[in-house]
C-alpha positions, 0 to 999 in steps of 0.5 A: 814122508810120515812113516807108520809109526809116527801116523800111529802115535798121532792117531793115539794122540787124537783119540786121547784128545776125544776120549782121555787117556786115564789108566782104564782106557789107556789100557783098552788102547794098549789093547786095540793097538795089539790087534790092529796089525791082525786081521781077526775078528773083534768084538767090542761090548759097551753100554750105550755111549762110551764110543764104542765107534771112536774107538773102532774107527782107531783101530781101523785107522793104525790097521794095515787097511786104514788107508780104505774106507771103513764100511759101517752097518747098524744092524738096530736101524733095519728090519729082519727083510732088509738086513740081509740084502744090506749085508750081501746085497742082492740080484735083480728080480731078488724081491719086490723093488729090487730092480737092479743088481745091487752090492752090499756092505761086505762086497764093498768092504772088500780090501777094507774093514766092515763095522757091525754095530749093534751086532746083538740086534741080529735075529739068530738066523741071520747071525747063523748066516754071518758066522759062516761069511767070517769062516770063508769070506764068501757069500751069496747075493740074494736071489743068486747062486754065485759065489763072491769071495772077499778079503775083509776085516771084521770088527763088531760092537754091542751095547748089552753084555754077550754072555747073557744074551747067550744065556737067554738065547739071542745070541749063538754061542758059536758066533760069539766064540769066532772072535779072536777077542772080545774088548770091553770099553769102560764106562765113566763108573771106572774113569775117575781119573779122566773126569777133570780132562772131560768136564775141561774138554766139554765146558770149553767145546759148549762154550764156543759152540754156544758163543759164550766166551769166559766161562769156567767152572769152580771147584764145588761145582766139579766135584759134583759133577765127578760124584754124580753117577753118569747111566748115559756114560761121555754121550750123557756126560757131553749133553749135561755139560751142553745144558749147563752152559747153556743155562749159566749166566754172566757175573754181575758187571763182568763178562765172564760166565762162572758154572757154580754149585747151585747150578750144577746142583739145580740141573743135576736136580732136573736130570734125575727127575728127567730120567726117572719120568723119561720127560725131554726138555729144551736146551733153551732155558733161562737160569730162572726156567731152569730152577723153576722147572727143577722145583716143579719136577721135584715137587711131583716126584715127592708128591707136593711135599715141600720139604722133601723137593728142598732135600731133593734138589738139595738146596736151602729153604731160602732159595725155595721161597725165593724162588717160589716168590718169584712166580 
């Protein structure tokens, strides 16, 4: 029978397949498993996309409660009425709709582990209400009067930085201080060393997803990507890498697929001017479509100056004409 150990070191095997294991987040690992054993409160804090709930499902799942479900709440996708009864639940008759006594997520949770995500999403009264749930573990049903006692692990996660929200009010003091520690997950700025092992990871994962078999990725072409400054941290990283395969092409007379500099520069191009103007655009292009919709986003971001799209999209004056010739 497998033993506590060995489930342990194969649920850090599987998160290090899913997240890398350079010396940034090998260290947050070290650091998740200290206190998965406990039963105290823990705040993550991250920006958008570093997998803040990959992360939080290991903790969970080397915790003595990882053989129940983990029960997960995103605090950002309800409204200041529905939250409070998605938290505690509510008795018949409580509001409008409430047509039957219903349980919320910390009375299901009871025994196991409950995930606040978006945590900094929660309106000051209702984090008032939720710090008082972590001090006793017992709450009220909306429109009830009775006391429900529980036995839950209470681990949350936001995407902005919790001492400023504390200074600008939005988040209590109080509240932030209940838990035991705080965690911060790096982001890919301090991950260098795991670069090689997410471009490998997606590059190959995009190829069979998209049915291109072969593909690989040369030298130069990594070495911008690992320069390139990523906002949208693996989750941003993951969708490019989808792009990119999704536009390369097979070499001529060869059935492989070979992401070179000149790709990787011309949908870096389309990724900065995407981001600055906010546009969306479909994975479905052609290398042609590709190209020409990074010169003509280019071409508006420097005003119609055809010089200054060439250094933007960092090409040569040759492939511009080319390009342009091809209209």
């Amino acid at each position: 029978m497998e033993n506590q150990a060995d489930r342990r070191q194969a649920a850090r095997k599987q998160i290090e397949g899913i997240m890398g294991k350079g010396k940034a987040i090998r260290n947050m690992f070290d650091l998740v498993e200290l206190y998965a054993e406990q039963n105290c409160p823990i705040l993550f804090e991250g920006e958008t996309g570093v997998g803040k709930k990959e992360i939080v499902a290991y903790l969970h799942s080397i915790s003595p409660r990882g053989d129940k479900e983990m029960v997960t709440i995103d605090c950002g996708t309800l409204s200041e009425s529905l939250i409070e009864a998605e938290l505690f639940g509510c008795k018949k008759g409580a509001y409008t709709g409430a047509d039957r006594d219903r349980i919320g997520k910390f009375e299901a949770a009871n025994g196991s582990t409950l995930f606040l995500d978006n945590i900094n999403c929660l309106s000051l009264s209702m984090q008032h209400k939720f710090l008082n749930v972590i001090e006793d573990q017992e709450f009220r049903r909306v429109g009830d009067n009775t006391l429900i006692k529980v036995d839950v692990r209470i681990i949350a996660a936001g995407n902005e930085i919790f001492k400023d929200l504390i200074e600008e009010n939005r988040f209590r003091e109080d509240l932030y201080y209940r838990f035991v520690e705080k965690i911060k997950i790096p982001n890919l700025t301090v991950r260098q060393e795991d670069m090689d092992f997410f471009i490998d990871k997606f590059v190959k994962e995009k190829a069979i997803e998209l049915g291109k078999k072969g593909v690989s990725i040369d030298a130069e072409a990594k070495k911008l990507l690992k320069n390139h400054s990523w906002q949208g941290n693996v989750r941003q990283f993951e969708n490019f890498i989808h792009h990119i395969v999704t536009c390369v092409k097979q070499v001529e007379n060869s059935k492989n697929y070979i992401i070179d500099e000149e790709l990787v520069k011309t949908c870096l191009a389309e990724e900065l001017v995407i981001e600055k103007h906010k546009a969306i655009f479909d994975n479905d292009f052609t290398m042609e479509t590709a190209k020409k919709r990074a010169m003509e986003r280019a071409l508006e971001e420097t005003d119609g100056n055809v010089q200054e799209a060439i250094a933007l999209l960092q090409i040569s004056n040759k492939t511009y004409y080319n390009l342009k010739n091809n209209d």
